[in-house]
C-alpha positions as CSV (number, residue, x, y, z in Angstrom):
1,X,119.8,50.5,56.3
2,X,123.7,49.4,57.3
3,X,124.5,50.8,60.5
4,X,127.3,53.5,60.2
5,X,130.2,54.0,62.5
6,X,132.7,56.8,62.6
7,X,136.0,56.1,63.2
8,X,137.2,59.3,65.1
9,X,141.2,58.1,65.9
10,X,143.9,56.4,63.9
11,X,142.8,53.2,63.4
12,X,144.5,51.0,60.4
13,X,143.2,50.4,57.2
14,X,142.7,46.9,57.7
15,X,140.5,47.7,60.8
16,X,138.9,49.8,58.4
17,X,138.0,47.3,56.3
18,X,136.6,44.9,58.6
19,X,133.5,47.4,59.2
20,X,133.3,47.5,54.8
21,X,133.9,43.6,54.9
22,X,131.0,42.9,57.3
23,X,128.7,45.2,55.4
24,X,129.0,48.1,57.5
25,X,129.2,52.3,56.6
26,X,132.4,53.2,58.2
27,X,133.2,57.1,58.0
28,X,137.1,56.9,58.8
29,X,138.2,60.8,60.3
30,X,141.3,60.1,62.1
31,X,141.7,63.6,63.2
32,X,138.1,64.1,64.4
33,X,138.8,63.3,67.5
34,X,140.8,66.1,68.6
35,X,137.7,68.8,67.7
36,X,135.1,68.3,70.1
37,X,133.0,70.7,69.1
38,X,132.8,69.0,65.6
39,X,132.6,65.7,67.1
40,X,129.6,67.0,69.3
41,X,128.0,68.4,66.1
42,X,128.2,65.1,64.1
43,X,128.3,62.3,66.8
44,X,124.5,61.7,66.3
45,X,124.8,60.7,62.6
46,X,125.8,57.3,63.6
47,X,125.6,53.8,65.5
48,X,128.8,52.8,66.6
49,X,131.8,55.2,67.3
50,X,135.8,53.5,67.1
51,X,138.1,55.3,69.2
52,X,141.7,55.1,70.9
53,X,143.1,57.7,73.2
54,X,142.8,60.6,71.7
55,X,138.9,61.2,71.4
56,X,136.9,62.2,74.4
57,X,133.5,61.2,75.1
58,X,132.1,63.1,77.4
59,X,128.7,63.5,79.0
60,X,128.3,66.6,76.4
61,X,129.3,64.4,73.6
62,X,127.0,61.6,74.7
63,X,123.9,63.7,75.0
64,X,124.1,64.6,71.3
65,X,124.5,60.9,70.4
66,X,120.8,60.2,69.6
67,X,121.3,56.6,67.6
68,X,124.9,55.5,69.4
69,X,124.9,52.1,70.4
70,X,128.4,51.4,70.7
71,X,131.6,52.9,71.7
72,X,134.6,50.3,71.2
73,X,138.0,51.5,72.3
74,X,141.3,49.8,70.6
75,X,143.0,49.5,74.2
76,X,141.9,48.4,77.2
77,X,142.1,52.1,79.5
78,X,138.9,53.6,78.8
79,X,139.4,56.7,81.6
80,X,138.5,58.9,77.8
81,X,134.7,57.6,78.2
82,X,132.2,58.5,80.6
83,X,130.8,55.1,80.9
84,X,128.0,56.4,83.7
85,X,126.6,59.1,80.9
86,X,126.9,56.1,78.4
87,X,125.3,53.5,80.4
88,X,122.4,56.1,81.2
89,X,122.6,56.7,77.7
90,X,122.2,53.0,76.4
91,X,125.4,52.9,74.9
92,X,127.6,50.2,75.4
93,X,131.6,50.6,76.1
94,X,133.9,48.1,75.0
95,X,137.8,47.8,75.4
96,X,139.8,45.0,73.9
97,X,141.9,44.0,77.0
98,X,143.8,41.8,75.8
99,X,146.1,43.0,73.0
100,X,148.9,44.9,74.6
101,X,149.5,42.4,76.9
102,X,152.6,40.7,75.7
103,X,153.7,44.3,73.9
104,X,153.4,45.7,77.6
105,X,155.4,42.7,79.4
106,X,158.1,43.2,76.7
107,X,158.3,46.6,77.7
108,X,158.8,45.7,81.1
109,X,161.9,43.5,80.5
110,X,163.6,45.8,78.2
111,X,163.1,48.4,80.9
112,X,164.7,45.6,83.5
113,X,167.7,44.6,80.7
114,X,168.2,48.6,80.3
115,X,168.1,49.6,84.2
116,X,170.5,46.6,85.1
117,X,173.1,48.1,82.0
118,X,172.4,51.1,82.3
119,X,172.3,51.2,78.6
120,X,170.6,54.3,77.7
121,X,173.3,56.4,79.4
122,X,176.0,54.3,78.4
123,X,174.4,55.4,74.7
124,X,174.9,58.7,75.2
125,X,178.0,58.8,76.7
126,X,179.5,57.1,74.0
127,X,178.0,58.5,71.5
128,X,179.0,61.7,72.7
129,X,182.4,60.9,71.9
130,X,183.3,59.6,75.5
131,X,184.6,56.0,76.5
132,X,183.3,55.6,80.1
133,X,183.6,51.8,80.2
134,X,184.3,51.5,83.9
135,X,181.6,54.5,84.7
136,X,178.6,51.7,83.7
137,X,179.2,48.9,85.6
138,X,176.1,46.8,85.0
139,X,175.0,43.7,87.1
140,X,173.3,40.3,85.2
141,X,169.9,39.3,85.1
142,X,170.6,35.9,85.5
143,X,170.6,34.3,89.2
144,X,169.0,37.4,90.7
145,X,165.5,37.2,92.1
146,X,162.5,39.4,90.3
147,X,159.6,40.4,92.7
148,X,156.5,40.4,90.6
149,X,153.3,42.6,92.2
150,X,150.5,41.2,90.1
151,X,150.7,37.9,88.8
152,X,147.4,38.8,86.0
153,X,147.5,38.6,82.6
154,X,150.8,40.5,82.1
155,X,152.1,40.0,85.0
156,X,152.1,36.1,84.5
157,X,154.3,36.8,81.1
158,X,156.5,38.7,82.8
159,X,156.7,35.5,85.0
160,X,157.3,33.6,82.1
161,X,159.9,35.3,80.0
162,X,162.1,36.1,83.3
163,X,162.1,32.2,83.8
164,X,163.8,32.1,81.1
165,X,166.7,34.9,81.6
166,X,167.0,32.0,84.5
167,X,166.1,34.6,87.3
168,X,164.4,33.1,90.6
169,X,160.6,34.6,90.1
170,X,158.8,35.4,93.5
171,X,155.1,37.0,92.8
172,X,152.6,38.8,95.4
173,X,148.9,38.7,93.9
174,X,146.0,38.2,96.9
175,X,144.1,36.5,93.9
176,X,147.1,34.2,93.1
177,X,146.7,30.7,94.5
178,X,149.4,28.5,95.2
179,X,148.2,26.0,92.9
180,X,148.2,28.4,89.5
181,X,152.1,29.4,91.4
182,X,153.2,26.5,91.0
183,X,151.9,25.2,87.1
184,X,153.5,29.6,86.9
185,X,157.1,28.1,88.4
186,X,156.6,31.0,90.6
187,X,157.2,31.3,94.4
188,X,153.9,32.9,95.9
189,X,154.8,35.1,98.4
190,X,153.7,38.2,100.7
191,X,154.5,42.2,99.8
192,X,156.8,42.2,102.7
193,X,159.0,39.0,100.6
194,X,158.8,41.2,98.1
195,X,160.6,44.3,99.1
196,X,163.0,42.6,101.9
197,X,164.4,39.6,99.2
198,X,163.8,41.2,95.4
199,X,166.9,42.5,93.5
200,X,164.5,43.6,90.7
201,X,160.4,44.7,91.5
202,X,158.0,45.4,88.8
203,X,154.9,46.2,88.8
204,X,151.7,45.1,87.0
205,X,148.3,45.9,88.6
206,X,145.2,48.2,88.5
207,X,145.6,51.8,90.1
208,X,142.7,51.1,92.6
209,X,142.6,51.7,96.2
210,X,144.2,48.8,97.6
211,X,147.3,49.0,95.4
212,X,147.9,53.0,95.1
213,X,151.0,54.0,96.6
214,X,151.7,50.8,97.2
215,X,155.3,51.0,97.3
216,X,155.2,54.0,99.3
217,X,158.3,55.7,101.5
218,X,157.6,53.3,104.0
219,X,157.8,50.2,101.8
220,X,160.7,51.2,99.5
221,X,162.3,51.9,102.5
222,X,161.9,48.1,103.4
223,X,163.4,47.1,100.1
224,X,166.8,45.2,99.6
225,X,169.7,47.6,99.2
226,X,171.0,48.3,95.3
227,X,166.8,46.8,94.5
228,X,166.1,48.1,91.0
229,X,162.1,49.5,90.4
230,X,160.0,48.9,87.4
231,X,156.9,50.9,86.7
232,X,155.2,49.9,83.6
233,X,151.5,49.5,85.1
234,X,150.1,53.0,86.6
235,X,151.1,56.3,87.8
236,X,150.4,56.4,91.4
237,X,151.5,52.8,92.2
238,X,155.0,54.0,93.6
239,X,156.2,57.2,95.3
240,X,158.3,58.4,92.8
241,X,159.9,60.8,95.0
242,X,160.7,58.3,97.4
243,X,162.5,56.8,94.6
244,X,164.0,59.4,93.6
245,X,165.4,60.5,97.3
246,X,166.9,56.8,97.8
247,X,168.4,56.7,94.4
248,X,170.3,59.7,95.9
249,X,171.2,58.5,98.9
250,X,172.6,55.0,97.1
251,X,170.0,52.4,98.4
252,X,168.0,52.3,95.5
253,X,170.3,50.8,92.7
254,X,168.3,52.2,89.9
255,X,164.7,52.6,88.0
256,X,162.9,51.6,84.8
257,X,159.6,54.5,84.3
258,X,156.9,53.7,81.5
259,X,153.5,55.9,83.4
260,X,153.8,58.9,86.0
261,X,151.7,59.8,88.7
262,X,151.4,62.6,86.3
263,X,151.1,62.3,82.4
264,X,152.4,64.1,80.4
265,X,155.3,63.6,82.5
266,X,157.4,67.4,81.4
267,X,159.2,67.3,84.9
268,X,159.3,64.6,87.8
269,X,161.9,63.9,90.3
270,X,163.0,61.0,88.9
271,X,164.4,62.9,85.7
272,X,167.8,63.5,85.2
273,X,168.8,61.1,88.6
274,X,171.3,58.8,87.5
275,X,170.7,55.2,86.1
276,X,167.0,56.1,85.7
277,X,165.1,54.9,82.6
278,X,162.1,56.9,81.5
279,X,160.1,56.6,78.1
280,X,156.8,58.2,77.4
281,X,154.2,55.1,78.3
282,X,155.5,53.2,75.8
283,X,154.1,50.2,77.2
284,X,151.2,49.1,74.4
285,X,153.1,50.9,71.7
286,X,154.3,48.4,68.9
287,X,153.3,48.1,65.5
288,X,151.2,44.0,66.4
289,X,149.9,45.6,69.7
290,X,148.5,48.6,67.8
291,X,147.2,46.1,64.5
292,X,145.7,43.9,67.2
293,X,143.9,46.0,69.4
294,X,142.3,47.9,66.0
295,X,141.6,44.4,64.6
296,X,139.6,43.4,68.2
297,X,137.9,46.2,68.3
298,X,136.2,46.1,64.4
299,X,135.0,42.4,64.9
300,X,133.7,43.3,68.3
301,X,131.8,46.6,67.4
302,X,130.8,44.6,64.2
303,X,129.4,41.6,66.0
304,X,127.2,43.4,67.9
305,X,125.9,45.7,65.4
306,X,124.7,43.1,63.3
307,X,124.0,40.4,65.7
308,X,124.0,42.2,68.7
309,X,126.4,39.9,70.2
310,X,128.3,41.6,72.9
311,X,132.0,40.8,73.7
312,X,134.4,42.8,76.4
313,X,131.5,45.3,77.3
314,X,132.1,47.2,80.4
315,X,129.1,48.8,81.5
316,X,126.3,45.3,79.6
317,X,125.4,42.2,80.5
318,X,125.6,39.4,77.8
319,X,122.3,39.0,77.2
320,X,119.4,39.1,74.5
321,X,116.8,41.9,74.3
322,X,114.3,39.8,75.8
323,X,116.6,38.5,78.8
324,X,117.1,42.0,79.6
325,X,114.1,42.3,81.0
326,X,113.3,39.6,83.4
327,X,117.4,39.6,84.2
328,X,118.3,42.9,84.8
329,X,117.5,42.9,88.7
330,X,118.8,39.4,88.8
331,X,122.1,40.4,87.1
332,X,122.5,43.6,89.6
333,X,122.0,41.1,92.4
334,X,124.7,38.9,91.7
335,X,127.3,41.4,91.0
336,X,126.3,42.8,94.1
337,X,126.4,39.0,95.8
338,X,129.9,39.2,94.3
339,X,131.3,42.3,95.0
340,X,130.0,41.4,98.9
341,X,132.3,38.6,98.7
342,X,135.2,39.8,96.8
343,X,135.3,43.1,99.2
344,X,135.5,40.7,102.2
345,X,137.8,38.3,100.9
346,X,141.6,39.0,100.9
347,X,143.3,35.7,100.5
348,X,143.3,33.6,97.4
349,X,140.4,32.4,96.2
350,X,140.2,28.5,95.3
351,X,136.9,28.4,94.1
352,X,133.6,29.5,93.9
353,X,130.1,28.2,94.0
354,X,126.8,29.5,92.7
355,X,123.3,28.4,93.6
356,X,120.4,29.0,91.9
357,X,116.9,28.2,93.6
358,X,113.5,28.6,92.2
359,X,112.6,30.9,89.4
360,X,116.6,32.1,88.7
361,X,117.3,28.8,88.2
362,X,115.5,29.0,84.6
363,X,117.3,32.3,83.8
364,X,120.5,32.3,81.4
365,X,122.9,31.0,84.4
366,X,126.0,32.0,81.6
367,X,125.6,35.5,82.0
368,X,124.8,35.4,85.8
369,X,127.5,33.7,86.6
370,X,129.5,36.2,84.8
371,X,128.2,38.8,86.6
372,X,129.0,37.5,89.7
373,X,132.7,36.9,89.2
374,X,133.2,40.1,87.7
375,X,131.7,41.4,91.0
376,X,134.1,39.2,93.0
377,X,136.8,40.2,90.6
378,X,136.4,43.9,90.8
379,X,138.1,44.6,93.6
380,X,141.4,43.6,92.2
381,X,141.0,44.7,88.7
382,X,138.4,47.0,87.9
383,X,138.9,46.7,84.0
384,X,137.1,43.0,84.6
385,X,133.7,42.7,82.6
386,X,131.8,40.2,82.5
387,X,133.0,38.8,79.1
388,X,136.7,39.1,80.8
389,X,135.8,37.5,84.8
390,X,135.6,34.0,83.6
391,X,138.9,34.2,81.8
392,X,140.8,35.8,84.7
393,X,139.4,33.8,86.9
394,X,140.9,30.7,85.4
395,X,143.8,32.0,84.9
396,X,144.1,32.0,88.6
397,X,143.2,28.8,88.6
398,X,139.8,29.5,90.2
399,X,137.2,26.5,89.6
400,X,133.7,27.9,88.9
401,X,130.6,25.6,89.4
402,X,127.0,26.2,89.6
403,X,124.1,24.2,91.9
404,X,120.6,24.4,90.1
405,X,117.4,23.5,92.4
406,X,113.9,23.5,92.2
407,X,111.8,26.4,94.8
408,X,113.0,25.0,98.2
409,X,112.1,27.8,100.6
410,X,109.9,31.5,101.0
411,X,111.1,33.0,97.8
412,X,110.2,32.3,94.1
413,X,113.9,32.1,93.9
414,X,117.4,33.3,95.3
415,X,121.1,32.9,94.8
416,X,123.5,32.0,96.8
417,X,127.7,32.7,96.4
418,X,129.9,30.8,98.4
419,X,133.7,31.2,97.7
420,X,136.6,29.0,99.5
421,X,140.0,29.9,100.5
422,X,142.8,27.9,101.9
423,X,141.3,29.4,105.4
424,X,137.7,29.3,105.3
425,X,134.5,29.2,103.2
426,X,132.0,32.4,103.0
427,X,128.9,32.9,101.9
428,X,126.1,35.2,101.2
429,X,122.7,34.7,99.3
430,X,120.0,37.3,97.9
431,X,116.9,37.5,96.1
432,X,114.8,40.4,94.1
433,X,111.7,41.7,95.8
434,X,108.7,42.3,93.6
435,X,109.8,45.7,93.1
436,X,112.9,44.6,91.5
437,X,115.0,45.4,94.2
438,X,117.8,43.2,95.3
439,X,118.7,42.2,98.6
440,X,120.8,40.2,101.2
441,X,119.0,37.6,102.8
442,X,121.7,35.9,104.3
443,X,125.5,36.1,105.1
444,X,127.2,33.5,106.9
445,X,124.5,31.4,107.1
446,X,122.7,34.3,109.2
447,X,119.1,35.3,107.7
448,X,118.7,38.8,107.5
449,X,116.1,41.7,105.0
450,X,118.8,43.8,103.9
451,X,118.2,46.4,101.2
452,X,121.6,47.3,99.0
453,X,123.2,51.0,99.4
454,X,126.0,52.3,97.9
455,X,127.7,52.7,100.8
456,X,127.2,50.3,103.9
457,X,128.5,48.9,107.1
458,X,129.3,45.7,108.0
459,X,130.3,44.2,111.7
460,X,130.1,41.1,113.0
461,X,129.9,40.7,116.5
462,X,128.8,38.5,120.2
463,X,125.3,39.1,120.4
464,X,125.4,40.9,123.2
465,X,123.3,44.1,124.6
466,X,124.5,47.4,123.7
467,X,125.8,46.4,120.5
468,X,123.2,48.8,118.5
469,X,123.4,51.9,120.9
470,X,127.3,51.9,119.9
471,X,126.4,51.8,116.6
472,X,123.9,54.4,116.3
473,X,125.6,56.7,118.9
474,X,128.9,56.3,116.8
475,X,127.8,57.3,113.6
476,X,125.7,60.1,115.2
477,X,128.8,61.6,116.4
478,X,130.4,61.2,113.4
479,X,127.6,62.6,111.7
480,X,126.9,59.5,109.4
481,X,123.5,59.3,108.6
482,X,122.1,55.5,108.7
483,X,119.1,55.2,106.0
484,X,119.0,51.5,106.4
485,X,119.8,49.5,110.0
486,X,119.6,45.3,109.6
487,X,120.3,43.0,112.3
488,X,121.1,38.9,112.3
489,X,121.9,36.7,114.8
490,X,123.0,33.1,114.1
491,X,121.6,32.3,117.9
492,X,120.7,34.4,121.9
493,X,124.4,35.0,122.9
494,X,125.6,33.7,119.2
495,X,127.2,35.0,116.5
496,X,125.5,38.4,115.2
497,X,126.0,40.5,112.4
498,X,124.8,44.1,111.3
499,X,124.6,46.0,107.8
500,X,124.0,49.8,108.1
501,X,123.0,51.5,104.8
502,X,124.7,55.0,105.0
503,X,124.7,58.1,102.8
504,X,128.2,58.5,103.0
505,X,131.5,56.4,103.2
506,X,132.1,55.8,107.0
507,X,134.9,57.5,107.7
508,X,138.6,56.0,108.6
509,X,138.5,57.5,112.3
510,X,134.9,56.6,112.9
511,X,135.8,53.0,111.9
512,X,139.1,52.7,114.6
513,X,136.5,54.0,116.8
514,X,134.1,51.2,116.8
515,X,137.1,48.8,116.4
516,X,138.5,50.4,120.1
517,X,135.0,49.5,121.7
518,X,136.0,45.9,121.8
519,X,132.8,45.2,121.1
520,X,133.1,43.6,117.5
521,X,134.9,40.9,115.7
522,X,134.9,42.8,112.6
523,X,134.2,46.5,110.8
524,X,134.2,46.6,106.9
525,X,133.1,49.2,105.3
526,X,131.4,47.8,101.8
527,X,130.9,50.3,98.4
528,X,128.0,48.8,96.1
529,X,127.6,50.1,92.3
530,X,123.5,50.8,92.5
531,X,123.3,53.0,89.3
């Protein structure tokens, strides 16, 4: 029997066809979507459903879907799926990342070339019968400098085509090295270069904890006087009523708004201020970026139904049926081998060696080493998959090899990730147990039996007495419970190190705590996906 997929958003016809094309049942209800209660009803009738924005798939929705196999969303934001109830569900979620990037750069410089002419008031002014011409005073693109935060996929376009309105193009991107800058023409530089030297900022990265509210009060405040702001990434990225109180007082010159901290955006500070731009996130909305992203998203969801080839899947590793189950652990270990690295790592990243010893060494290496750039990755962009890592990671210019040796110690076989910066080179190796859990056998060249947690602890330290009273007597007072306490020492009076396995983040204060003690080099807190 053909495998049937319901197409519950406005997808276009020749999307449509693709599915018919490639032999496949396609039910095509545009307007489903929007009744969840009917979707719920009828979501168990098929194999794959084909969704933009509009349908929800909630855990409710997912419970009912007793033959899904594949959700593929024509976009890249896929906050309209709960991918934990369809990962416990066996379902895989796949975006098509890549389509609205150049729509969404566009957008970016239109929003620039209408801020710096204020051309949308000058519209209405004149069209309401008015001839203002000295009121909109405009400034040129040309000769100023654009500060670029994110220098990704879109960002790097938005590199590009403001190169060529001859502007001066300085970029801040902690995964940008100077190497991919320079083949970019791009000056890499810090946030701080950003706000003091920018006549125009825009913005193109992830809303994740290291970049939300990232031009806050304190940092617009920093910024260039008569600096214009461009927001066609995320809501939460920039204070917009900071903007909106230094538009007032004159320092901010202007401001280009695509996304809101809330959306729909009916009200907002930033309305109604003068030589402020706002459009309704308009930023992957053309006619090729809406063709393209349907098109991506039929061969994809085709592909896999048939072959069960997997392409831009968020929550499945690319590997066959009968990978899956000798690979599974081995896959979880090295996106947790990555993610140990990429949390830890805040400069550029230059490259990044894997080693595989023993029985790993025979696995399918492609799809671990996937797995653990994406985990590296992650921490800058958490759309990366691990169909997506290895493309993003060359983008940034990041070389990727791979060491393959026979069994050369205690285990039947481990990994080992070391990464290099322009500053230093870090590693950390693991290994699954015979109960198929991973864990951390050494970091920094330090052995060490650590088991993985969601949430951990990690200081580095003298090895010197005392170090694990603090510890324990810290947390206790903070009332952080410690399920897990491991312990490594490079030599007596060395360099040691310590992962606690907690039930709870560590909390900001309790960390400045332990950093006031003197006693340590280092305290990271570290977040793991175990699910």
């Amino acid at each position: 029997m053909a495998p049937k997929v319901l197409v519950s958003d406005k997808l276009s016809e020749t999307a449509v066809q693709i599915f018919r094309d490639r032999g496949i049942d396609v039910d095509f209800q545009p307007d489903l979507g929007k009744d969840k209660d009917k979707l719920q009803e009828v979501i168990g009738n098929y194999d794959g459903l084909a969704i933009r924005s509009a349908t929800k798939v909630t855990e409710k929705i997912l419970a009912a879907a007793d033959h899904l196999k594949v959700i593929g969303r024509a976009g890249i934001g896929t906050d309209n799926v709960d991918k934990e109830a369809a990962s416990k569900k066996g379902v895989i979620v796949m975006n098509t990342p890549f389509g609205n990037s150049i729509t969404t750069a566009e957008h970016a410089i239109a929003m620039m070339f209408a801020v710096a002419r204020q051309i949308p008031a000058a519209s209405a002014s004149t069209q309401a019968g008015k001839w203002e011409k000295s009121k909109f005073m405009g400034v040129e693109l040309t000769g100023k400098t654009l500060g670029v935060i994110g220098a990704g996929n879109i960002g790097s376009i938005v590199c590009d085509r403001a190169r060529g309105l001859r502007m001066k193009v300085i970029a801040f991107d902690p995964f940008l090295s100077s190497e991919k800058a320079e083949k970019m023409g791009v000056e890499k530089v810090e946030l701080d270069d950003i706000l003091t030297r920018a006549d125009f900022i825009t913005l193109h990265v992830p809303l994740i904890d290291a970049t939300r509210n990232i031009l806050s009060r304190e940092n617009l405040e920093k910024t260039k006087k008569g600096v214009r702001i461009i927001n066609c990434a995320r809501g939460g990225l920039v204070d917009e009523q900071a903007v909106a109180d230094l538009i007032e007082s004159g320092h901010i010159g202007g401001a280009g708004f695509d996304v809101f901290a809330a959306e729909p955006a009916t009200e907002n500070p930033l309305f109604g201020l003068p030589n402020v731009v706002c459009t309704p996130h308009l930023g992957a909305a053309t006619t090729e970026a809406q063709e393209n992203v349907a098109l991506q998203v039929a061969e994809q969801m085709s592909d896999y139904l048939l072959t069960g080839a997997v392409a831009n899947a968020l929550n499945m590793p690319s590997v066959t049926a009968e990978e899956a189950k000798v690979m599974g652990p081995w896959i979880k270990l090295a996106d947790h081998l990555g993610s140990f690295i990429g949390q830890m790592t805040d400069e550029p990243i230059k490259a990044i060696n894997i080693l595989y010893d023993g029985v790993v060494s025979e696995m399918n290496l492609e799809a671990l080493n996937c797995s653990t750039v994406a985990g590296i990755m992650k921490r800058a962009n958490p759309d990366v998959n691990m169909v997506s890592a290895p493309i993003v990671a060359k983008e940034r210019g990041i070389k990727i090899s791979t060491t393959n040796q026979d069994k050369s110690g205690a285990f039947e076989g481990y990994m080992k990730v070391t990464v290099v910066t322009s500053k230093r080179e870090r590693s950390v190796a693991g290994t699954v147990f015979s109960d198929g859990k991973p864990r951390f056998i050494q970091i920094k060249g330090i052995n060490i039996d650590a088991e993985i947690g969601a949430h951990m602890l990690y200081t580095t330290n003298e090895d010197v007495p005392g170090i694990i009273g603090t510890l324990g007597q810290t947390m206790g007072r903070a009332g952080s419970n410690i399920a897990n306490f491991t312990l490594g020492r490079a030599a007596s009076g060395g360099e040691a190190i310590a992962l606690l396995y907690v039930d709870e983040p560590v909390a900001a204060n309790t960390l400045k705590e332990l950093e006031a003690t003197g006693l340590f080099r280092q305290v990271k807190p570290l977040q793991f996906d175990v699910a």
